[in-house]
C-alpha positions, 0 to 999 in steps of 0.5 A: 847741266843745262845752258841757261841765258839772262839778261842783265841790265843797270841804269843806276850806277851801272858799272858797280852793280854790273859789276857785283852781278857778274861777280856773283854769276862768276861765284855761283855758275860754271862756263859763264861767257858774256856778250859785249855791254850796249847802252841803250835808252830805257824802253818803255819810260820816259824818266830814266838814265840810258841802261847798260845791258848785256847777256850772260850764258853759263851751265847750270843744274839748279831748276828754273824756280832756284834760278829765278830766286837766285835772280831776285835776290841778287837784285835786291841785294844790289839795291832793287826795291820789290814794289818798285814799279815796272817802268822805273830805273833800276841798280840792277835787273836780272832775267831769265831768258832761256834754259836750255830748250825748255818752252812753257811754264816752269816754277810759275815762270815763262820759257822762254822770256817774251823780251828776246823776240821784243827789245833789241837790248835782248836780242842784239847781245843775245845773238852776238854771244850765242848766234847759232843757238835756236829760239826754243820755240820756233828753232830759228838762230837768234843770229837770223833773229836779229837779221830780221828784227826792226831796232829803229825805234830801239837804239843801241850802241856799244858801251866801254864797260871793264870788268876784272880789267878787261873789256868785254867781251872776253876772250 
């Protein structure tokens, strides 16, 4: 099994399709543990609700094309159009950060995603879930990572988000 990270994201009705994707990691995956949810304002675009973001870590044995697809498809099924352009608001947005220790292209996918050394949104969730884990490029803790990174242009705050009538994180 290995331990594989995405990130989650939502500006458009963000509680229901946060919801429907952490219900569908829960149905698909084992162990899945969840950072708390921030709210930030899009990145990138000027035109936009603020996102509710957050990362999900869980074990898996599917390889790293079936989880980008297992991605994709739970986006569109919660409303993503496929041609909808890069800075544009989304129902939902589902990405694969990190599996395991792998570094490099996979399934034409790139490990890890570029967005964990770029966007506080990543990072900050990232670090707070798994703050002893290692970068697999570099071997640095996110936690160090994120002591280190520069979020003044990229606010973000913590959001009062419920899931299964818990605030996360759980635990």
């Amino acid at each position: 099994m290995a331990l594989v990270t995405v990130s989650i994201g939502s500006n458009i009705e963000r509680d229901r399709h946060l919801t429907a994707c952490l219900d569908a990691l829960t149905e698909s995956f084992a162990n899945l543990r969840l950072s708390r949810v921030y709210e930030s304002e899009p990145v990138g675009f000027e035109d936009g609700r603020n996102f509710y973001n957050l990362v999900a870590a869980f074990d898996s044995d599917w390889s790293v094309g079936e989880l980008a697809a297992w991605c994709k498809r739970l986006e569109f099924a919660n409303g993503r159009q496929p041609d909808s352009p890069k800075f544009s608001p989304r129902t939902l947005d589902v990405d694969l950060l990190t599996v395991d220790t792998l570094s490099g292209e996979y399934d034409g996918i790139s490990l890890p995603r570029a967005e964990i050394r770029h966007h506080a949104f990543v990072l900050k969730p990232l670090a707070e879930l798994l703050p002893d884990a290692c970068h697999p490029q570099d071997g640095q803790r996110y936690a160090e990572l994120w002591a280190r990174f520069d979020a003044a242009d990229q606010a973000l705050w913590p959001a009062a988000f419920m899931w299964r009538g818990r605030r996360l994180p759980l635990g």
